[in-house]
N, C-alpha and C positions, 0 to 999 in steps of 0.2 A: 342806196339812198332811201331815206324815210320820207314816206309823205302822211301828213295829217290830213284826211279828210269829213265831211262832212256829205250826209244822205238820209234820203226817208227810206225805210221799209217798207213794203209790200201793205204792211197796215198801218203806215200813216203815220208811222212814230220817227223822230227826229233819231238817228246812228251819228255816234263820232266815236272816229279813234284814228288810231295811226296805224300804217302799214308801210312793210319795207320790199321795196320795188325798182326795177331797173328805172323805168320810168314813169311820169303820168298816165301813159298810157294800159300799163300794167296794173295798178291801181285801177284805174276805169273799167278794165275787160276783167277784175276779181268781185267789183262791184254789182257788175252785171250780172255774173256767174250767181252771187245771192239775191239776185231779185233786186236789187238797190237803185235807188233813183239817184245820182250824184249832187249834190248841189255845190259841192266844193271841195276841189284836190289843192292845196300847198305844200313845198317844201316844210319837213318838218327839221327843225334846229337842234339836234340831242347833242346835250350838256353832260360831263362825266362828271357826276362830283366827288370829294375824295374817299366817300365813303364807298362808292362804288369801282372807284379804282385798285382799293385794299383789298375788295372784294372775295373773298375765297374762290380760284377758279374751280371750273367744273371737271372731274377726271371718270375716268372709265369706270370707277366703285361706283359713284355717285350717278351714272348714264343703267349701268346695270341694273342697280336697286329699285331706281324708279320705275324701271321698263317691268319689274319682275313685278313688283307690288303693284303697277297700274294691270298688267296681266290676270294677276291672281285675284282682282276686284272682280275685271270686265268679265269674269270667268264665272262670278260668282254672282254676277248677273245687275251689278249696281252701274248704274248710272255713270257717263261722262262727267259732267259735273260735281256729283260727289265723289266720285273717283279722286278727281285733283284735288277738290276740297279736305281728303284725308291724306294727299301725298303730300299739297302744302302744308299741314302740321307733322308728319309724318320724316319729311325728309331731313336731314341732316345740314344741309349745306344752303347758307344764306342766300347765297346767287340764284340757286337755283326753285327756294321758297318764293324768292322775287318773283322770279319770271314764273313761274307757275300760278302763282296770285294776279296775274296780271292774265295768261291765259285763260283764266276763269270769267274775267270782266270780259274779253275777246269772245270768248264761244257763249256768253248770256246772251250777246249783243246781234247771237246770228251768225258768227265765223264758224268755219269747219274748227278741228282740232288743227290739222295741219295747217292752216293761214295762221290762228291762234301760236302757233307755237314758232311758227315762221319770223314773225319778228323779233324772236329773243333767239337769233343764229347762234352769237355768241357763248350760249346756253345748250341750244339743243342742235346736234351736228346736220349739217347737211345728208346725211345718210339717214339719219332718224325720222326726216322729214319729209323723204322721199316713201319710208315704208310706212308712216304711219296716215299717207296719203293713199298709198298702194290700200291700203287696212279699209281704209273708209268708202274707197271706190269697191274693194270687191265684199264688205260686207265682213271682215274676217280679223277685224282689229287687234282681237284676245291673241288670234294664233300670233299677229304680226310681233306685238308685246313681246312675246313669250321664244320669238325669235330672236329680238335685240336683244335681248336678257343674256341669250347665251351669247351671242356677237360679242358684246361685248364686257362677259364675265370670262370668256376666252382670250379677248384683248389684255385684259386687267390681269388675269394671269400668267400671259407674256410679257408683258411691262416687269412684274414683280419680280420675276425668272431674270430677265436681266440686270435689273439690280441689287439680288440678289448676289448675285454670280460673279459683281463688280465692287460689293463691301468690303470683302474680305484684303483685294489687292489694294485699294483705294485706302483702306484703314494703314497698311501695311506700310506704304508708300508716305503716308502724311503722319506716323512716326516717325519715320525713319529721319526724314528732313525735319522732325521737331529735335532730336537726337543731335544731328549733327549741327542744327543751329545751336543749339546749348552748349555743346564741347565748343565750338568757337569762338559764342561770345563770353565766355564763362572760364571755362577751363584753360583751353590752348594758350591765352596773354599767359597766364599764371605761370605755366612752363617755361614759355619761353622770355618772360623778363627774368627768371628766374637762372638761365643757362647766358644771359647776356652781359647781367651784371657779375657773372663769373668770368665771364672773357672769355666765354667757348666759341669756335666756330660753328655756324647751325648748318646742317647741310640741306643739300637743294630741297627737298621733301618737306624741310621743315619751314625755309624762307618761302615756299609756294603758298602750306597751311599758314603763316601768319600773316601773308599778305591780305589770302582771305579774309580773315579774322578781322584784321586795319579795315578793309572794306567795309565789312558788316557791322563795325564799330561806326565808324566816322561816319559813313553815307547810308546807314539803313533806312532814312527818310527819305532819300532820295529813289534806293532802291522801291522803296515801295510806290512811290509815287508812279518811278517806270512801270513796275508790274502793272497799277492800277490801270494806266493811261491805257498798255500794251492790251489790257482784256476789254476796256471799254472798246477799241479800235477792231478789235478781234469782234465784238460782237455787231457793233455796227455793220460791219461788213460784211459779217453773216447773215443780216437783215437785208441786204441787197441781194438786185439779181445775180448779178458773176458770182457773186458771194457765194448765196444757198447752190448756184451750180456746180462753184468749186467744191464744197463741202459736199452737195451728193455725188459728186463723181468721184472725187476722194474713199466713199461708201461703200462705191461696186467697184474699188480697183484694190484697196491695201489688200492685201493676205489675209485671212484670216477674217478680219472685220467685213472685207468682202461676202464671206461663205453665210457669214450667220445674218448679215443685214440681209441678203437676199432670200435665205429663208424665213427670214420675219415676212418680207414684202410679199415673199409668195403665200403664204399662209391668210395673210389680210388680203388678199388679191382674191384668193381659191374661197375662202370662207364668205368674203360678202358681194362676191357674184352670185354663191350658190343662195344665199339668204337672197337677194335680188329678184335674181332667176325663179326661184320655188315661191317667191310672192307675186308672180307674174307680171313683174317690170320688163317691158321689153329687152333686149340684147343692146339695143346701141345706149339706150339710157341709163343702161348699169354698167356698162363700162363708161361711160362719165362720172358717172356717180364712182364708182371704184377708186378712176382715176385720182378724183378729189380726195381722196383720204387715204392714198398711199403713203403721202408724208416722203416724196422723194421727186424733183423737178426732174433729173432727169429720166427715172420711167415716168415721172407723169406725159413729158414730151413724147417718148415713144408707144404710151397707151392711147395716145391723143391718134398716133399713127393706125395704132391696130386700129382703134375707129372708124377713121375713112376705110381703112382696108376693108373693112366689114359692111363697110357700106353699100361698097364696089360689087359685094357678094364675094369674097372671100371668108373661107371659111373662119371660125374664131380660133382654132388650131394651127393654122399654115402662117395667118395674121401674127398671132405669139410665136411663132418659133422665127418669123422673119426678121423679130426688132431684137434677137438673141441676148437675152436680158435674162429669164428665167432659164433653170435646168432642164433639160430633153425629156426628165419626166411628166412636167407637165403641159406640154403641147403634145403628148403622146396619151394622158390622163383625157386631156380635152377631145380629142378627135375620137376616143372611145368613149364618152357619154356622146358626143354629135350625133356616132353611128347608133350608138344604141336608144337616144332620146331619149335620155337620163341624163343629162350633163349637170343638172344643178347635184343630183347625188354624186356625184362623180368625181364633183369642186368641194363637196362636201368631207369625201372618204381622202381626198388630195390635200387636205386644209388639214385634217388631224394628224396625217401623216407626216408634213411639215412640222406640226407641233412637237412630235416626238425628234425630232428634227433638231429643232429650236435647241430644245432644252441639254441634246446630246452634246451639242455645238460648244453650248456653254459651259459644259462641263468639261470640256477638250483645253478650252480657252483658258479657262480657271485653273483646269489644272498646269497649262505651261506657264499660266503667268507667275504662281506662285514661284516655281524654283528662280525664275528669270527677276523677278522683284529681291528673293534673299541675297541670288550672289551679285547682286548690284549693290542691296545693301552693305555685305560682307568687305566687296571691292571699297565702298565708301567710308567706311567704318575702321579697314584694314589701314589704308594709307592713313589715316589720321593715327592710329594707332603706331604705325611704322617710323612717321612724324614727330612723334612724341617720343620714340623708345630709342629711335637712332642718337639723339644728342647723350642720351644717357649712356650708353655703351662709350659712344668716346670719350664722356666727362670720367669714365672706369678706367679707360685705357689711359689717359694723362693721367689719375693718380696714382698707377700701380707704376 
């Protein structure tokens, strides 16, 4: 919820702005934290308008860049303020000059960086905002920077690895089906009014392919409306709860797609506890924070477990191997940084290892899909061929 409020500062000067908060009350106890004398908290009313709905969202290039070049200022010894002041011309991506120029007005006005940056979520992730709060509290903002930078220029190169890996069959697949819509609605009539007005019998193969064909002729407005209808319904429901639960447990069960999303998950699991950890955010608050940016309902349900476990005083090792979600190496990883008091290095060396991981995965993947895409194409391709050549052999056999 946003609230707008209104307060003096410590020297007498009139503050407003707006801040995004569970409640008034959270608003009032951020106010107090800067010295602020309240004199009025309301609900504030945020309007999207269309210009901001078209908006370019924010992705892992655009998180990393800035994290690198806000880094490589604070390094260099410049100012908060002008720091942002060069990233807002600096950076690429409109959303994110928005909200940048706007935390500039926030931290003139006496906000930390992190409250500042806190009400443009949408913009700057919740993980971002917990380190660049860790930064501010212990003094170490540059190193914090320079930490996300890799975070997430690691992310952005797992992202790219799988789509990558996914062009090739994807291209492959949406010829193929451009291919065979054309022989159907193009070619296939041509034949076969051509074998009818001869008085040939068509055999089965061939009255299956023209039925298609009638279909895709007569009702192709129709069919598309299905399709259309069938994805909008698909996605709404992927928007809901049962929905994303079905689709992530769909995630950690198929074959395959199993193997590699759970080494993605553990790789962002391993990597930004270890980032977490070595900025010295507690244990229970980095595995919340984790949890939030797995991007998976049902480990986020089962890291919510390890939590309480850990609460309990169970180890963070015994915790993870109890909700049997990740592979045995790494609750075997963890319980050797515990013993040795290294565990964020540990999540560290565990996290690239997965990378190497990742990217094996999808080369496995890539390479079965490819044969399994031709001879489906070949099978597709074959009967329509088969289709068309059969009437001609018999139209042989009644001439000779």
């Amino acid at each position: 919820m946003t609230y707008k409020y209104r307060a003096v500062s410590k020297n007498g000067d009139i503050v407003e702005g707006v801040y995004e908060g569970k409640d008034e009350l959270d608003v009032l106890n951020m106010l107090k934290q800067n010295n602020y004398l309240p004199i009025s908290v309301e609900k504030h009313a945020t309007t999207i308008s269309k210009r901001d709905l078209f908006s370019p969202s924010v992705k892992k290039k655009d998180l990393a860049l800035f994290c690198r070049q806000f880094y490589a200022m604070l390094k260099a010894g410049i100012g908060i303020i002008r720091c942002l002041e060069i990233l807002e011309k600096q950076v690429e991506n409109k959303t994110m000059a928005k909200a940048i120029s706007k935390v500039i007005e926030d931290v003139q006005k006496g906000f930390t960086l992190s409250e500042a940056m806190g009400v443009h979520k949408n913009v700057f992730p919740q993980l971002l905002l917990n380190m660049v709060k860790a930064g501010e509290v212990s003094g170490n903002l540059d190193t914090i920077m320079e930490r996300m930078a890799i975070q997430y220029e690691k992310e952005y190169k797992i992202e790219q690895k799988v789509k990558s890996a996914l062009i090739y069959p994807v291209l492959l697949a949406f010829i193929t089906l451009l291919v065979v819509i054309f022989l159907l609605i193009h070619v296939i009539p041509n034949f076969v009014v051509f074998f009818e007005e001869n008085g040939y019998t068509l055999p089965l193969p061939t009255i299956i392919l023209l039925n298609i064909s009638r279909l895709l002729n007569e009702y192709w407005h129709l069919i598309v409306l299905i399709i259309i209808g069938f994805s909008l319904i698909i996605i709404v429901y992927k928007n809901t709860s049962n929905g994303r639960t079905l689709i992530d447990s769909a995630k950690l069960k198929i074959p395959y797609i199993k193997d590699i999303n759970i080494k993605i998950i553990v790789t962002r699991f391993t990597r930004t506890l270890s980032t977490l950890l070595s900025s010295g955010i507690p244990l229970i608050q980095s595995i919340e924070v984790v949890s939030n940016i797995i991007g998976n309902s049902v480990v986020y349900s089962r890291l919510q477990t390890v939590k309480d476990n850990v609460k309990k005083g169970i180890t963070l090792s015994k915790a993870i191997r109890d909700i049997k979600i990740f592979p045995p190496l790494v609750d075997s990883m963890i319980y050797v940084g515990e013993e040795s008091g290294a565990l964020d290095d540990i999540l560290l060396k565990t996290a690239d290892f997965y990378d190497d991981e990742v990217e094996n995965s999808l080369l496995r993947i890539t390479s079965l899909l490819e044969p399994i895409l031709l001879i489906i194409m070949a099978i597709i391709i074959g009967f329509i061929v088969v289709s068309v050549v059969l009437p001609m052999f018999e139209m042989v056999d009644i001439l000779q």
